[in-house]
C-alpha positions as a LaTeX table, in Angstrom:
\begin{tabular}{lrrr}
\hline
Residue & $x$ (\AA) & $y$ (\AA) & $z$ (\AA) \\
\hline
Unk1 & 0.00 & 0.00 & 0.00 \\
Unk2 & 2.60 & 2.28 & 0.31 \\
Unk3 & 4.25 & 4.74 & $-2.41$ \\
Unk4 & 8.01 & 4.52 & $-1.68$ \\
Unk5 & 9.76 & 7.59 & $-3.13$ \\
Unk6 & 13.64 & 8.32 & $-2.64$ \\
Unk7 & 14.73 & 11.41 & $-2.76$ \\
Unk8 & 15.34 & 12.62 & $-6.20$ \\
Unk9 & 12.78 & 10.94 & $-7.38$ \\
Unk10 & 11.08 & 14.30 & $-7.67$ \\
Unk11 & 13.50 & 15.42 & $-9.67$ \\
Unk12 & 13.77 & 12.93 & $-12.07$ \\
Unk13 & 10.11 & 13.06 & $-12.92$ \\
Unk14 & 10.36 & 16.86 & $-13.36$ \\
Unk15 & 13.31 & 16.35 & $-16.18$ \\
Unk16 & 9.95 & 14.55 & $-18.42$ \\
Unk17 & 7.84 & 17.88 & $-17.81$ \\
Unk18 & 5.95 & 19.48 & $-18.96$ \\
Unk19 & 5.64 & 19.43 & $-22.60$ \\
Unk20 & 7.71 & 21.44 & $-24.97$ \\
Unk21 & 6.00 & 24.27 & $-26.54$ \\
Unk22 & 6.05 & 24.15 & $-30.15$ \\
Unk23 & 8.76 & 26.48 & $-30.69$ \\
Unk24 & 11.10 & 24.65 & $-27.83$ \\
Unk25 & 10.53 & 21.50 & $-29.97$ \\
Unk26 & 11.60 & 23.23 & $-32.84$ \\
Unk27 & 14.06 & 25.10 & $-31.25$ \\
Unk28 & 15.59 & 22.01 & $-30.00$ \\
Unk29 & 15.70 & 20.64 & $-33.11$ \\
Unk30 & 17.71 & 24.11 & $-34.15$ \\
Unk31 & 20.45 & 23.81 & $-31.65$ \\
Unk32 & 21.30 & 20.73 & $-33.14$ \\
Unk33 & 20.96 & 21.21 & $-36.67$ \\
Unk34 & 23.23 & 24.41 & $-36.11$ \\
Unk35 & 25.62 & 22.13 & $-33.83$ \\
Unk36 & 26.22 & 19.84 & $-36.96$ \\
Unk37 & 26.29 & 22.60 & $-39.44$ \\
Unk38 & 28.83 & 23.94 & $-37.67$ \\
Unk39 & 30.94 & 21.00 & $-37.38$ \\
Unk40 & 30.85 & 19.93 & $-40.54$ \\
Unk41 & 30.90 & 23.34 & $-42.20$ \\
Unk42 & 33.11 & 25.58 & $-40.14$ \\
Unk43 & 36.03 & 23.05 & $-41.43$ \\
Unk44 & 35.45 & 23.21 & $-45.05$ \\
Unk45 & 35.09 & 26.95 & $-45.30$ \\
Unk46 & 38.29 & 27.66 & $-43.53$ \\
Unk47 & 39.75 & 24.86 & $-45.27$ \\
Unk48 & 38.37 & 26.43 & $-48.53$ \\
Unk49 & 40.01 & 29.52 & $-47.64$ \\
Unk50 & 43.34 & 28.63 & $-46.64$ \\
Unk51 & 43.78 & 26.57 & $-49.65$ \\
Unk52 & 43.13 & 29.44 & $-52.08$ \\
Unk53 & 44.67 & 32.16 & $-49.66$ \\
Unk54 & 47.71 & 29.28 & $-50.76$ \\
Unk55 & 47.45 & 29.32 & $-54.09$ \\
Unk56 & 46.55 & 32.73 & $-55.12$ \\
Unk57 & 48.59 & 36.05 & $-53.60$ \\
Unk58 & 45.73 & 37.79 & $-51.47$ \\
Unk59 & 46.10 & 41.36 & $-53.83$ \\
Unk60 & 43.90 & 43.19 & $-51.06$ \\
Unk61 & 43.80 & 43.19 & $-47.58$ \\
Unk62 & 41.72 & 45.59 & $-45.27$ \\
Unk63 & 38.18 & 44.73 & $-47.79$ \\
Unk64 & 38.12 & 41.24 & $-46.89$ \\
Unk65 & 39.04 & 41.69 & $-42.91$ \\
Unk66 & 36.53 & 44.52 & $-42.54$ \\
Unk67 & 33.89 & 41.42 & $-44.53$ \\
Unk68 & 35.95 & 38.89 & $-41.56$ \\
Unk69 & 35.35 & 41.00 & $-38.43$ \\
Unk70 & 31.92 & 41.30 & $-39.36$ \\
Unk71 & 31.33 & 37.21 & $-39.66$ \\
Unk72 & 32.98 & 37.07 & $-36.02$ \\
Unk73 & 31.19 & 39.70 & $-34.75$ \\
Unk74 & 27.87 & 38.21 & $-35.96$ \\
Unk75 & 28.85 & 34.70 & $-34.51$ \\
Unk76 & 30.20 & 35.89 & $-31.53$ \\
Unk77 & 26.73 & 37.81 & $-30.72$ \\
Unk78 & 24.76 & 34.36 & $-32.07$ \\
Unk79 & 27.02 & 32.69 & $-29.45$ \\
Unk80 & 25.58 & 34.58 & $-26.68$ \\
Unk81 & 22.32 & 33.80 & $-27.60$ \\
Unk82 & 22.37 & 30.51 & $-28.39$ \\
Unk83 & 24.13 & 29.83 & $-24.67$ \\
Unk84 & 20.62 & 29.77 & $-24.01$ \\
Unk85 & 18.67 & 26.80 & $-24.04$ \\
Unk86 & 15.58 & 28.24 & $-23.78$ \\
Unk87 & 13.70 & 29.74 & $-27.15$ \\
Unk88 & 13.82 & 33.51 & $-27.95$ \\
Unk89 & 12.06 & 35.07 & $-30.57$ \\
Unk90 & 15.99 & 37.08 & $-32.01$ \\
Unk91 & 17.81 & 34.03 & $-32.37$ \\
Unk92 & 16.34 & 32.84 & $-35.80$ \\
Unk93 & 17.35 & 36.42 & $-36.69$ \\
Unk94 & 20.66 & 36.55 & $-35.43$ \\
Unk95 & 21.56 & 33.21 & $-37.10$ \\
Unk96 & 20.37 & 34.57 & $-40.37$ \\
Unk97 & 22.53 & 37.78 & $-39.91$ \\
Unk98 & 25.37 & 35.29 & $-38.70$ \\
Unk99 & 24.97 & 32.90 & $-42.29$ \\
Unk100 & 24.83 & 36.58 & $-44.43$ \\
Unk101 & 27.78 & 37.78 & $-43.10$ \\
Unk102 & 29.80 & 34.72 & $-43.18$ \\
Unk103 & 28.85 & 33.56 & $-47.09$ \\
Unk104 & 29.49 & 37.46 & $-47.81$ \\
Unk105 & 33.10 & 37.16 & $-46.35$ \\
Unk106 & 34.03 & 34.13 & $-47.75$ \\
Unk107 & 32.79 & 35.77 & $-51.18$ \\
Unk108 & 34.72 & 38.43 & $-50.73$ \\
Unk109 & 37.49 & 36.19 & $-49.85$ \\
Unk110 & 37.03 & 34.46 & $-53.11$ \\
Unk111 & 36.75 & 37.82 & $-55.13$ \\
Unk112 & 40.17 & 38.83 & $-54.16$ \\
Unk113 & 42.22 & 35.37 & $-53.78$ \\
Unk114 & 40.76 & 33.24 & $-57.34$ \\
Unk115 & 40.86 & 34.59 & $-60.72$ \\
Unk116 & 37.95 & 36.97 & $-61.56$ \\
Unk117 & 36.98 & 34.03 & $-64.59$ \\
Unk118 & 36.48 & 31.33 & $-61.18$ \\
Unk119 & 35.50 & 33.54 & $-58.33$ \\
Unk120 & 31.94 & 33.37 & $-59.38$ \\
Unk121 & 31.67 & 29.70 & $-59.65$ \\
Unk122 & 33.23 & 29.52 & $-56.86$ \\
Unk123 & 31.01 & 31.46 & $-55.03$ \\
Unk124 & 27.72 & 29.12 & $-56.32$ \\
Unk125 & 29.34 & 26.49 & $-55.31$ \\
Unk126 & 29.81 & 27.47 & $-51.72$ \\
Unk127 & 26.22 & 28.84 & $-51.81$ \\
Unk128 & 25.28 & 25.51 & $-51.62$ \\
Unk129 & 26.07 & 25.19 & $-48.20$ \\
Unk130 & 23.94 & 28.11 & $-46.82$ \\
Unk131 & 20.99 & 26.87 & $-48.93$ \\
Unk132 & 21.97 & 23.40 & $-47.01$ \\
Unk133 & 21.83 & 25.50 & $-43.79$ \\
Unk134 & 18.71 & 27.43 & $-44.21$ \\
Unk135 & 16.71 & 24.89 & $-44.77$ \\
Unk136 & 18.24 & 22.59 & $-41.85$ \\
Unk137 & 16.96 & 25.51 & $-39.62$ \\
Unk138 & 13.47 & 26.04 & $-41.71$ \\
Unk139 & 11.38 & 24.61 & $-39.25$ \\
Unk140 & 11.60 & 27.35 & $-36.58$ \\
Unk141 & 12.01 & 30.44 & $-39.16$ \\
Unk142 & 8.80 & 32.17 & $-39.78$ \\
Unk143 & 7.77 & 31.73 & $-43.63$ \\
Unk144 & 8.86 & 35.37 & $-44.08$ \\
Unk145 & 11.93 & 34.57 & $-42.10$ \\
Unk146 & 12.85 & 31.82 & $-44.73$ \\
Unk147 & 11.55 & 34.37 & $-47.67$ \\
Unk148 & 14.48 & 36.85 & $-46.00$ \\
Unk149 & 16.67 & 34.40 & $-45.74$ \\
Unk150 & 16.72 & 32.62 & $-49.28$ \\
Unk151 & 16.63 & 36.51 & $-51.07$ \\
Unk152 & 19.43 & 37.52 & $-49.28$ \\
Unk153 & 22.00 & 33.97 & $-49.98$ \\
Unk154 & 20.98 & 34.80 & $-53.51$ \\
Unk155 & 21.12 & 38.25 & $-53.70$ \\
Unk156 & 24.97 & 38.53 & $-51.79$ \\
Unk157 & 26.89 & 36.58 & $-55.04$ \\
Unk158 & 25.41 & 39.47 & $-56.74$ \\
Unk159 & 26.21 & 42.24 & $-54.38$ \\
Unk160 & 29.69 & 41.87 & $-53.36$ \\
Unk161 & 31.10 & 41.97 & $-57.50$ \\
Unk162 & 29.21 & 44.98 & $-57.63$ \\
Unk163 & 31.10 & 46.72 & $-54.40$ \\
Unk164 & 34.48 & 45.04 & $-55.90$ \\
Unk165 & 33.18 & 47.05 & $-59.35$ \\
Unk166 & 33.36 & 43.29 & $-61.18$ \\
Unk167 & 29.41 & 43.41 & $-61.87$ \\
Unk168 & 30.81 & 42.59 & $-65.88$ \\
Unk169 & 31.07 & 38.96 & $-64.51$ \\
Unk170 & 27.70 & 39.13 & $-63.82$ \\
Unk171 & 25.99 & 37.25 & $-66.50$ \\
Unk172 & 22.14 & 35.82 & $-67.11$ \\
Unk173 & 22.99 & 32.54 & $-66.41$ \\
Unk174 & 24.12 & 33.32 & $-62.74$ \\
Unk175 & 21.35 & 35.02 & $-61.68$ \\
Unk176 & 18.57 & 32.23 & $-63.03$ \\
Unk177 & 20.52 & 29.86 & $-60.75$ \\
Unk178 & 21.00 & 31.78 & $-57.94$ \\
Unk179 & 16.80 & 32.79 & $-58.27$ \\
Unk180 & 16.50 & 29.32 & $-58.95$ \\
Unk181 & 18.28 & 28.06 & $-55.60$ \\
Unk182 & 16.20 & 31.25 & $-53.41$ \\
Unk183 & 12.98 & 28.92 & $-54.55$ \\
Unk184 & 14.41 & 25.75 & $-54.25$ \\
Unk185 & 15.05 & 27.19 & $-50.41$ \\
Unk186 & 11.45 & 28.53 & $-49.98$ \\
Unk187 & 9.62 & 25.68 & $-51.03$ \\
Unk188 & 11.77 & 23.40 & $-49.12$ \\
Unk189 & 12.01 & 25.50 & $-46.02$ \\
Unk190 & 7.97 & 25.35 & $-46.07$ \\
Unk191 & 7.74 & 21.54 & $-46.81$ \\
Unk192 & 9.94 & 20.88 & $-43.82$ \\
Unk193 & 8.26 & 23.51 & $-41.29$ \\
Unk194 & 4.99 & 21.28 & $-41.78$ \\
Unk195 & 6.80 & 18.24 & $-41.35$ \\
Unk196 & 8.60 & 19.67 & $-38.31$ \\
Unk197 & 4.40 & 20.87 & $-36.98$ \\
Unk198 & 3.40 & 17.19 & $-37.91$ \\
Unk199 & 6.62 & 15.92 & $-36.17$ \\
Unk200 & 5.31 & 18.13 & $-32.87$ \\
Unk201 & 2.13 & 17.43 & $-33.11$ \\
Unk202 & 3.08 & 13.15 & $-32.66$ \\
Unk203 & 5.38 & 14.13 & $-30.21$ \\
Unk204 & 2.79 & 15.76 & $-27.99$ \\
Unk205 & 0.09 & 12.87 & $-28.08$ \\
Unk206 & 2.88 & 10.64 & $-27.52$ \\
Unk207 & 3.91 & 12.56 & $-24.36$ \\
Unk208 & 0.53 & 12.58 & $-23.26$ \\
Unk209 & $-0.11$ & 9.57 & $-23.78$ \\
Unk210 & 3.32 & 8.16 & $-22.00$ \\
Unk211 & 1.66 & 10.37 & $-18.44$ \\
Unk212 & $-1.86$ & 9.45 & $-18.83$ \\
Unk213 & $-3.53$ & 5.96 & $-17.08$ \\
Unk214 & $-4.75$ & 3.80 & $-19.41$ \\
Unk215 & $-7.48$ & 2.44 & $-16.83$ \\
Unk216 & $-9.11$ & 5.52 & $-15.79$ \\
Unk217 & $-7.55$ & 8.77 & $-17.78$ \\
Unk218 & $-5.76$ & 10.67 & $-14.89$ \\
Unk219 & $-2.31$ & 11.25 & $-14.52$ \\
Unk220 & 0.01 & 7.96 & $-13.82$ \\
Unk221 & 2.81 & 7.80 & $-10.83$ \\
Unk222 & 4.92 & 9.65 & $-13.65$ \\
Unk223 & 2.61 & 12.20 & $-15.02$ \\
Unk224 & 1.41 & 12.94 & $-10.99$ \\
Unk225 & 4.85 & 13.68 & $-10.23$ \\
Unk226 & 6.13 & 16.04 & $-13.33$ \\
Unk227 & 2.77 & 17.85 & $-12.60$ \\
Unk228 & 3.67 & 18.16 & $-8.76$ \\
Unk229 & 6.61 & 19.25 & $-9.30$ \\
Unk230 & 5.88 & 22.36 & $-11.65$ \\
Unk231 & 2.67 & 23.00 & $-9.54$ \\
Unk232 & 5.26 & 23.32 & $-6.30$ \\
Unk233 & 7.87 & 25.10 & $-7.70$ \\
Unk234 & 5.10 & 27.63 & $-8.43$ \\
Unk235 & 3.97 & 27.25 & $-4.58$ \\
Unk236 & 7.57 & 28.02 & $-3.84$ \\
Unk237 & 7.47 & 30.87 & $-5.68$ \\
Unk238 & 5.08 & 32.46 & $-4.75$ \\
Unk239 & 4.94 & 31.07 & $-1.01$ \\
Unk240 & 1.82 & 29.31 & $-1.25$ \\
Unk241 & 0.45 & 26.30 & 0.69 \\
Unk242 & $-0.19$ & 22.89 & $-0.72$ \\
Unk243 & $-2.21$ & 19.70 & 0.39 \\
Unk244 & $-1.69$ & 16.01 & $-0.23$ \\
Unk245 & $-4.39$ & 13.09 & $-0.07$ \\
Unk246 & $-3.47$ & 10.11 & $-0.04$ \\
Unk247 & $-6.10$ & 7.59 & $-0.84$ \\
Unk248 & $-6.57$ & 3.66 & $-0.75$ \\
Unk249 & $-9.62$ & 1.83 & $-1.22$ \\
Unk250 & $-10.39$ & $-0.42$ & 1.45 \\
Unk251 & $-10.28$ & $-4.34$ & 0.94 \\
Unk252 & $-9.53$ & $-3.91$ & $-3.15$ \\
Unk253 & $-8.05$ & $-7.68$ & $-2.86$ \\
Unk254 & $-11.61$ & $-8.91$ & $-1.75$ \\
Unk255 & $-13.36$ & $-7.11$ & $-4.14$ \\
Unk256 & $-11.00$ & $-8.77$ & $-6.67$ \\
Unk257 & $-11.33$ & $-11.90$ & $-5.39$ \\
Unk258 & $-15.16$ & $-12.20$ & $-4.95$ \\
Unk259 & $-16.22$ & $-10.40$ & $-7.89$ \\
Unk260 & $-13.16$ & $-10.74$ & $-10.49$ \\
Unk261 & $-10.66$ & $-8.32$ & $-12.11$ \\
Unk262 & $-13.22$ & $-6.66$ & $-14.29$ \\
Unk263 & $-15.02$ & $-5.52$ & $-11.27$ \\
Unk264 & $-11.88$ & $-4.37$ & $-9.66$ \\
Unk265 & $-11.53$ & $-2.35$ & $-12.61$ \\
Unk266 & $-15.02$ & $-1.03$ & $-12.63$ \\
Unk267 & $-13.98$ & 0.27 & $-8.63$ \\
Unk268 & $-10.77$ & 1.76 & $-9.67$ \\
Unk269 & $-13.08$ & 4.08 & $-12.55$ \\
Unk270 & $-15.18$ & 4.61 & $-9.91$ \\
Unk271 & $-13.31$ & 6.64 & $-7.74$ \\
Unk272 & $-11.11$ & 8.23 & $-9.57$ \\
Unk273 & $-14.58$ & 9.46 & $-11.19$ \\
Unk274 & $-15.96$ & 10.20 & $-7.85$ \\
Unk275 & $-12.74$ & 12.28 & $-6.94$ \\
Unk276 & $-12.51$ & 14.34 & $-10.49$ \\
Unk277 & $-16.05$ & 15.40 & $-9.33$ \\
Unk278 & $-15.22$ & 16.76 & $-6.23$ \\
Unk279 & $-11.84$ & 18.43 & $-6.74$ \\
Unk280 & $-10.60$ & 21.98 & $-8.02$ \\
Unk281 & $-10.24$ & 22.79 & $-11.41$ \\
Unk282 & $-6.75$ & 23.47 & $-10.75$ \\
Unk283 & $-5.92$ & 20.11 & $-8.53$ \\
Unk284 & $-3.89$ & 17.64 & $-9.37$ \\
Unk285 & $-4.97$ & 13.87 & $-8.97$ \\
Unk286 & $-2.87$ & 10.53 & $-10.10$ \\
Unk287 & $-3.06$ & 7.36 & $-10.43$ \\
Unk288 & $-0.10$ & 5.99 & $-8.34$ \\
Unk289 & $-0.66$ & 2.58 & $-7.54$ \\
Unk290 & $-2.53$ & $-0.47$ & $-8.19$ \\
Unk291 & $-5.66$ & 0.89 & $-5.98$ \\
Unk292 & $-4.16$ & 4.29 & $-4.61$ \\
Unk293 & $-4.37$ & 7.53 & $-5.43$ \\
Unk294 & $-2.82$ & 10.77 & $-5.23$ \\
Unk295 & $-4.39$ & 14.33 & $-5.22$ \\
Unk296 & $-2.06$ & 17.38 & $-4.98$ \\
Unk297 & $-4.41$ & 20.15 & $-4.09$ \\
Unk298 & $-2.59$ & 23.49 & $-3.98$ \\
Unk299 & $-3.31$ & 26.97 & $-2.22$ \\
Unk300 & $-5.98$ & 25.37 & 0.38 \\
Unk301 & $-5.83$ & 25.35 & 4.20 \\
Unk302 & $-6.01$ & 22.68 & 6.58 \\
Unk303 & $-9.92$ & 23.17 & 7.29 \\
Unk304 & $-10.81$ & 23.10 & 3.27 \\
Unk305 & $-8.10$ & 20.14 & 2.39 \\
Unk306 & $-10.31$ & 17.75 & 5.43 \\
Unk307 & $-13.92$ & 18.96 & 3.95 \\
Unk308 & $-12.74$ & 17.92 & $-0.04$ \\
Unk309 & $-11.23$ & 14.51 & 1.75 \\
Unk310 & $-14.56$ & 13.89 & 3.66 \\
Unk311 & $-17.06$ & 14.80 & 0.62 \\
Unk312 & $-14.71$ & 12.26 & $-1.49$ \\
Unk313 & $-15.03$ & 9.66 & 1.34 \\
Unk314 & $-18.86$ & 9.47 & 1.39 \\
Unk315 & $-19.59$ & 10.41 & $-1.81$ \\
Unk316 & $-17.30$ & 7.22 & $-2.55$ \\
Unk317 & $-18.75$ & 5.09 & 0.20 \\
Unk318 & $-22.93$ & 5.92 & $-1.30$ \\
Unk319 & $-21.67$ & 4.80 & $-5.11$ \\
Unk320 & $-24.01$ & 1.94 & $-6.05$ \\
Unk321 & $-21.77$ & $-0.83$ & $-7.73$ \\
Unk322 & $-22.84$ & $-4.06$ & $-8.96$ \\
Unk323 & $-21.39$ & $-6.73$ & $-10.55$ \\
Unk324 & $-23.98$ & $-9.71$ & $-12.11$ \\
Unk325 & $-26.52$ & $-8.16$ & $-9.77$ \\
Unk326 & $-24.05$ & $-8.61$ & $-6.64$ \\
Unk327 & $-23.67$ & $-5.09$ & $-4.85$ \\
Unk328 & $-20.50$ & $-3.83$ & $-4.38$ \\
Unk329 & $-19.74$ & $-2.34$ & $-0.63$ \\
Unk330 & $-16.90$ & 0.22 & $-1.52$ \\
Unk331 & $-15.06$ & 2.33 & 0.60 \\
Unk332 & $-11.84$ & 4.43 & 1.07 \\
Unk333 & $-9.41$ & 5.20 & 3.41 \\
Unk334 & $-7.43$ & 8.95 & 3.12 \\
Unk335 & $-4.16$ & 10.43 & 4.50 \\
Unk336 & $-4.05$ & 14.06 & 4.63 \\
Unk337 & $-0.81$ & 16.56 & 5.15 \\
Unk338 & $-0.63$ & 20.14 & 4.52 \\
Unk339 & 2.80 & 22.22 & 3.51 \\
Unk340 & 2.52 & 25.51 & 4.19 \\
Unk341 & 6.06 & 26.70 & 3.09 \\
Unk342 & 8.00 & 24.81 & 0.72 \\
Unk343 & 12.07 & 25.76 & 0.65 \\
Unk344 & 13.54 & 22.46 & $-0.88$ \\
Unk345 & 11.79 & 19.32 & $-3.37$ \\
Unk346 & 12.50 & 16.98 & $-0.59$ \\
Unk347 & 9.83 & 19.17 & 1.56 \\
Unk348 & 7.41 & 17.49 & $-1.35$ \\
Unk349 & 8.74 & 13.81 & $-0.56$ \\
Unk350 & 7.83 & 14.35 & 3.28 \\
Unk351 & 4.83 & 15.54 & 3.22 \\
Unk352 & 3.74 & 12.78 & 1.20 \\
Unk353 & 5.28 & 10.13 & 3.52 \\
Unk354 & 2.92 & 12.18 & 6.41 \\
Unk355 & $-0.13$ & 11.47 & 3.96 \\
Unk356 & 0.84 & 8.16 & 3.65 \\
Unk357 & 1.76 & 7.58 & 7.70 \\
Unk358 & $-1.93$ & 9.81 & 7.49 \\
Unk359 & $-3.67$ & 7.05 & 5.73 \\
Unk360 & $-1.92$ & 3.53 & 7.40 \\
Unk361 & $-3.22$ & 5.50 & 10.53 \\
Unk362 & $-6.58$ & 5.75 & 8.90 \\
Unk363 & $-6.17$ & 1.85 & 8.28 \\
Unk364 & $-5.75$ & 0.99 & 11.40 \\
Unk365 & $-8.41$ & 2.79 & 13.43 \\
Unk366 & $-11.15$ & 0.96 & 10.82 \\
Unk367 & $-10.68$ & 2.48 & 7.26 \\
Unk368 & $-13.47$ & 4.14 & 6.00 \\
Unk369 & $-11.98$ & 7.77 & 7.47 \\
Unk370 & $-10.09$ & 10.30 & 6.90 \\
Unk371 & $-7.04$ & 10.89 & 9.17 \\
Unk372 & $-4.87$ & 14.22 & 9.03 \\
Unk373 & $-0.96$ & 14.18 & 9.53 \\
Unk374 & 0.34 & 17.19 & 12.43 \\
Unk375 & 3.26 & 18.68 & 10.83 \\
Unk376 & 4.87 & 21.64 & 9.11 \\
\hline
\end{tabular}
């Protein structure tokens, strides 16, 4: 009968919840699509350069550093940001400005290293990774954000031969591919922000699903406990009080035993019906055990927390079960504890063990009652 909890068990269940909003899924999903872009293309471009900077006497200086300071500044202020884990609404920006200023430095880097008959070609190649890139990050751009994003990868292969006064190289040809790639991106970048809403919206029922009983619809032992946990660090916060019952129904194993498994399950419904009747909106109630129950019932006081308990107990005790015409006798036994200041998680894991002390007490003087633990 009893729940045995050790003492991060609290905090384990909290890692689960709650739920990612949609743009923390996606934004999840973004930290580690830029984590591999970055390993694998960071490399290649310096590589790229260095090879070239090799081959070909670097003819101007101080225009492609002025184009390099502004990539590191860019990335050193995405940096910042992305330290975060948590979603903000700049970073998709910021990366953006971060993949502009990098492809325009290593085109300017190109312009003034390879031959002006290459430099172009060049430069469409190594577009190819920042189309790669946006669309690896599609999913939490906004559609104009991916719109911006495309125009400006195919609009900087144009730009910088114009500021180097090489827009002779120019030529038809380039600028139907790079328009060509700017769709390619779009139409991409949409396809895989619904597949990344599709992805989320799986992901959620699954969650659900995984903190949900299967018998009766409430919260299981690990939903209960994620949900606790946010609902008390909210209590902590804001220095709140919060109630436990504990509840067992009384003789389950004979009602199994005379009557069958099916009617056992028929009792379990039952009062975890009876109790979603009862309690607040805003409780908390789980399924924690074969026949026990949990209900976390925050800011309540000691008087309110025994009047929900004792409306649960005889509403429970005047259900009318049968089972092939047999009646059903049905009853429950409840533990109650109140916290009335919460400073540390384990708080959480005592005043449970009081609710559960609470209800073997309850037990033992007859079941059927509601007993109240003296502490805190």
């Amino acid at each position: 009968m009893s729940l045995k909890i050790d003492a991060t068990e609290l905090t384990t269940f909290s890692a689960k919840t709650p739920a990612p909003s949609l743009m923390q899924f996606q934004y999840t999903s973004f930290r580690k699509s830029l984590m591999y872009m970055c390993i694998i293309g960071i490399p290649f471009i310096l590589f790229y350069m260095a090879l070239y900077s090799y081959l070909y006497p670097l003819t101007s200086s101080w225009e492609t550093s002025a184009w390099r300071l502004y990539a590191v500044a860019s990335l050193v202020l995405m940096s910042f940001s992305f330290y975060s884990k948590t979603y903000s609404p700049h970073i998709p920006w910021l990366v953006i400005l971060m993949g502009w200023c990098c492809y325009a430095s290593l085109c300017q880097h190109l312009i003034l290293t390879i031959p002006n008959s290459q430099s172009i070609a060049h430069m469409i190649a190594i577009g190819a990774i920042f189309i790669v890139g946006i669309t690896a990050i599609s999913p939490l751009l906004s559609y104009w954000q991916i719109i911006t994003a495309a125009i400006g990868a195919a609009a900087i292969p144009l730009i910088i031969p114009v500021l180097n006064a090489q827009s002779e190289f120019i030529d038809v040809a380039l600028a139907s591919r790079l328009i060509t790639s700017a769709v390619f991106v779009v139409l991409l970048g949409f396809k895989l922000k619904k597949d990344s809403h599709e992805s989320y919206q799986t992901h959620s029922q699954l969650h659900q699903a995984s903190q949900l009983d299967g018998l009766t619809g409430i919260l299981n032992r690990i939903g209960f406990f994620s949900t606790v946990y946010a609902e008390t660090e909210r209590a902590k916060r804001e220095s709140s009080s919060i109630g436990f019952a504990f509840i067992d129904i009384d003789l389950f194993k004979a009602v199994n035993d005379r009557f069958g498994h099916q009617a056992g399950d028929k009792v379990i419904k039952a009062v975890a019906n009876s109790c979603l009747e009862l309690i607040r909106p805003y409780d908390v109630i789980g399924r924690v055990g074969g026949e026990e129950f949990l209900i976390a019932l925050p800011h309540i006081d000691v008087q309110s927390l025994q009047h929900i308990a004792e409306r649960i107990r005889h509403q429970i005790q005047q259900l009318e079960l049968t089972e092939n015409q047999k009646p059903i006798k049905l009853t429950v036994s409840i533990g109650l504890s109140l916290l009335t200041s919460i400073e540390h998680s384990s708080d959480i894991e005592t005043a449970i063990k009081e609710a559960d002390k609470a209800l073997y007490k309850a037990k033992e003087l007859g079941r059927n009652r509601v007993e109240l633990a003296r502490f805190n």
